[in-house]
N, C-alpha and C positions, 0 to 999 in steps of 0.2 A: 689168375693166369700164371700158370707155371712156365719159368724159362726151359726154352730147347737146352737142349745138350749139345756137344762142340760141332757132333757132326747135323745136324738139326738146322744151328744158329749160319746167317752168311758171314764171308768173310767181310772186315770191315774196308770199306774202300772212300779212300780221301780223297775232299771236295774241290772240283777241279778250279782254278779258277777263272770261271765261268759264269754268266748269268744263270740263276735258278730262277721258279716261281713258286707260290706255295701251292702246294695240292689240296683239291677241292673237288669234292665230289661231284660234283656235276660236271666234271673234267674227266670222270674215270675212263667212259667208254673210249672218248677221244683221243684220250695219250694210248689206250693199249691200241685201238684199231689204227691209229699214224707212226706209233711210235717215234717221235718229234723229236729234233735234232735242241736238247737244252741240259744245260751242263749239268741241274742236279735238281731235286724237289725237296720241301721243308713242310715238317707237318709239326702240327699242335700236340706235341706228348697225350695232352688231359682228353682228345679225340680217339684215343687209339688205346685207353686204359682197360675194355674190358676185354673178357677172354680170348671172344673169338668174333665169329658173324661176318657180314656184307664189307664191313670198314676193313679188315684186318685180310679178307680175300684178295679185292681191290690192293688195296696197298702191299703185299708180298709179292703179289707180281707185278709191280711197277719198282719192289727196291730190287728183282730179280735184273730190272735191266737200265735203272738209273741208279745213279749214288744217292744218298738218303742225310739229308741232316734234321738236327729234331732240335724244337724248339718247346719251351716250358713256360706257361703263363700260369702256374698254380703252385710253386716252392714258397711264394710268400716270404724270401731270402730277405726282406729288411724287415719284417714282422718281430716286436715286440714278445716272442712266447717261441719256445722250440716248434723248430718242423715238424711237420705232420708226417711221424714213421709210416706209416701204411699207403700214406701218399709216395713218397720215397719208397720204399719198396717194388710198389707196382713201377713206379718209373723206372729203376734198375733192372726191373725183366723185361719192358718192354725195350731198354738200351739192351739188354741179351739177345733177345728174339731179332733185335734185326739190325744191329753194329751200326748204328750211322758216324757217317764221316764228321759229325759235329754233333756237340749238345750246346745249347746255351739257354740263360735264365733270365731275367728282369731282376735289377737294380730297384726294386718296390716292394710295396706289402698288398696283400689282399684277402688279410686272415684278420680274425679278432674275436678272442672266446672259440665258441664254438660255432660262427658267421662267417660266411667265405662271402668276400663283395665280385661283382661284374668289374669293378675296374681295376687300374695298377695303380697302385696310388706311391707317391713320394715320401720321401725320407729325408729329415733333417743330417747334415752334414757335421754330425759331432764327433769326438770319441765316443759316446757312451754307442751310437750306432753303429762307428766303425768296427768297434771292437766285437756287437753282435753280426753283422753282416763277415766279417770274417770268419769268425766259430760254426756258421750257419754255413757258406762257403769251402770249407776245412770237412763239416760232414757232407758234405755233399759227396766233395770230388775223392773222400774217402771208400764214402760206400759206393760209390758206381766203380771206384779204380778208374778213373781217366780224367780228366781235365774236363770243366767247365768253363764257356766262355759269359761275360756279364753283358749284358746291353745297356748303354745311356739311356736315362730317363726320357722321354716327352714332359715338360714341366709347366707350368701356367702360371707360377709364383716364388718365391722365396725363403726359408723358415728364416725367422729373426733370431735364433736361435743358431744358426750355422756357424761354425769356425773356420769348414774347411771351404774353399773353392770347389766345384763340382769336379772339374778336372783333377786337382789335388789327393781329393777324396778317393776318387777311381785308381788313380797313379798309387796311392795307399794299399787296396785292397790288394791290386795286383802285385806290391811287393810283398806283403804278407802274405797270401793262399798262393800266390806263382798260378793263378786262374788266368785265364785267354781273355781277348776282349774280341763283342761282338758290336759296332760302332754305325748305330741306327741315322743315316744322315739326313732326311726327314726330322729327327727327333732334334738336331742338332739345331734346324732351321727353326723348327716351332719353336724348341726352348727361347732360341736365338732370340727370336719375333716377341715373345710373349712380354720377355725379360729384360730386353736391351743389351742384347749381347753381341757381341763380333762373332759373328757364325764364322768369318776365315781363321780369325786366330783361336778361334775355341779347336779346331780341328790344326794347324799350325803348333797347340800348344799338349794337343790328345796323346797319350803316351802309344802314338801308333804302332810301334815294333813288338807291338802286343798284339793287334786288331788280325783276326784271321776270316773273318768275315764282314759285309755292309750288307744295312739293308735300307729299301726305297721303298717308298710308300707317298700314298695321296694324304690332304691334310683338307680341313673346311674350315675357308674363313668367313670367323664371327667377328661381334665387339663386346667389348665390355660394358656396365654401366656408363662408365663417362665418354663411349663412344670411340674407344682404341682399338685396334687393331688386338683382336685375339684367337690363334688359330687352334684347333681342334685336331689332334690325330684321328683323322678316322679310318683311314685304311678302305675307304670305299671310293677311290676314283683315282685316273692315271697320275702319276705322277707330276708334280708342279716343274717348270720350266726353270724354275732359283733354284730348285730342290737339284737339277740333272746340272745346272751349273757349279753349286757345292761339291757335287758327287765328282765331278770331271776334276775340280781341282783337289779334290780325295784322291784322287787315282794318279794325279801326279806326284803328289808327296808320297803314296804307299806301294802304285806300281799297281798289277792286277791280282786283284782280290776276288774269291766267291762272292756275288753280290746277288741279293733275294730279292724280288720283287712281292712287296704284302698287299695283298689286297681280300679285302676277309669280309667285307659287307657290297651288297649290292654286286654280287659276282656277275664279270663282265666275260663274254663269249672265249674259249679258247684263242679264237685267233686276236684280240687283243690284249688279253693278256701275255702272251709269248710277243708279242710287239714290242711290248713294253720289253723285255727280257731282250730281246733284240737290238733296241737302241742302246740298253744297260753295255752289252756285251761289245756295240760298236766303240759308242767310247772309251770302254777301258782298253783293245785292240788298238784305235787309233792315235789315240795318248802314247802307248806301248811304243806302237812304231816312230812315235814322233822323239819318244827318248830315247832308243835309240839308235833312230840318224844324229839326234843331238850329239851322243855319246860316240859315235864314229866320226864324225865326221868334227865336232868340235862348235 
């Protein structure tokens, strides 16, 4: 796929902040024939890798008349072995072809040899990773020319092997690569659950004046052998009630933010999906106004 040329490529336009959802093809006809009142769409980069076809129609004129952020489930950014060039490459023209107002990546691996896995998988928090996850970071945001933001893991467990704090670690990256962060609150909640963690202070202690996007998403709860509570990101159901209460008090510490609604299995009808997007976008509005009258009034 070869990139447009200047006049070709659209201009880039920043993500409002607003509720998105992610775009989904069984969503095509219905956003172009309503043309829907929702602040931006978020597509899966590794969807939209090849040259041309039905995906790449569909979506040029949906980023003709929404703002467009793009998301990457295949850098493999905590992987053991350089990037995949030619992966990187296509990603850079596809960032050509259609400027979105965001890119961000996973804080994971899902490379090994020459094996690409289905999942994202975790990284221990050493230096020996830190120091790869930033060189891997560093070429990223070189070769596309623009900033990359990182998303927080979903985690199930802990390396014994770790030095750093999750938080720490993240806080780290960002002052070495000066990368964005994209601050999954779902993920915050499962980590939270799985691990025993204070999901208020993990976000309390998140180096937010970084975070330029959130995303929300469904989770299924499972247990473990000995019968514990263990939750599952699966991105296939509305949004958990703890999860929009995390998020409310996100949005008072950071103010209003782009926030993406993921839902990527078991795709549920247009009209609730954008529900979900709806409620996202009341809360952060309503928080808004309540800081302030705070701020005015005392």
């Amino acid at each position: 796929m070869a990139p447009q040329n200047d006049e070709q490529s659209p201009r880039r336009i920043a993500i409002p902040p607003r509720a998105g959802v992610g775009l989904k093809p069984e969503h095509y006809r219905t956003i172009l024939d309503t043309n829907p009142d929702i602040g931006f769409f978020e597509v899966h980069a590794e969807n939209y890798m090849g040259a041309g076809g039905l995906p790449h129609r569909y979506l040029s004129r949906i980023r003709d008349n929404f703002p467009l952020s793009l998301h990457g489930v295949g850098l493999s950014i905590g992987a053991d072995r350089s990037l995949d060039r030619d992966h990187l490459k296509r990603l850079s023209e596809l960032i050509e072809r259609y400027q979105p107002g965001l890119f961000s990546e996973h804080l994971a691996w899902s490379t090994h040899d020459t094996a690409y896995f289905d999942d994202l998988l975790p990284v221990p928090y050493t230096a020996e990773t830190l120091s790869r996850v930033v060189s891997h970071i560093d070429e990223v945001q070189e070769t596309l020319g623009r900033q990359m933001l990182l998303e927080n893991p979903s985690t199930y467990l802990a390396f014994a092997e770790s030095t750093y704090s999750e938080i720490d670690f993240i806080a780290e990256i960002v002052r070495r690569t000066g990368c964005g962060l994209l601050l999954d609150v779902n993920n915050v909640h499962v980590a939270a659950t799985n691990q025993q963690w204070d999901p208020i202070r993990y976000v309390d202690e998140y180096p937010l004046a970084h975070v330029q996007e959130i995303h929300l998403a469904g989770y299924t709860r499972e247990a473990d052998e000995k019968g514990r509570t263990l939750l599952i990101d699966t991105h296939d159901r509305p949004v958990d009630e703890i999860v929009w209460g995390l998020y409310g008090h996100t949005i008072t510490r950071l103010g209003p933010q782009p926030t993406l609604i993921e839902w990527d299995a078991k795709i549920p009808t247009w009209t609730e999906l954008k529900a979900e997007a709806e409620r996202a976008e009341a809360i952060m509005f309503a928080i808004g106004r309540k800081e302030q009258s705070r701020a005015r009034f005392g």
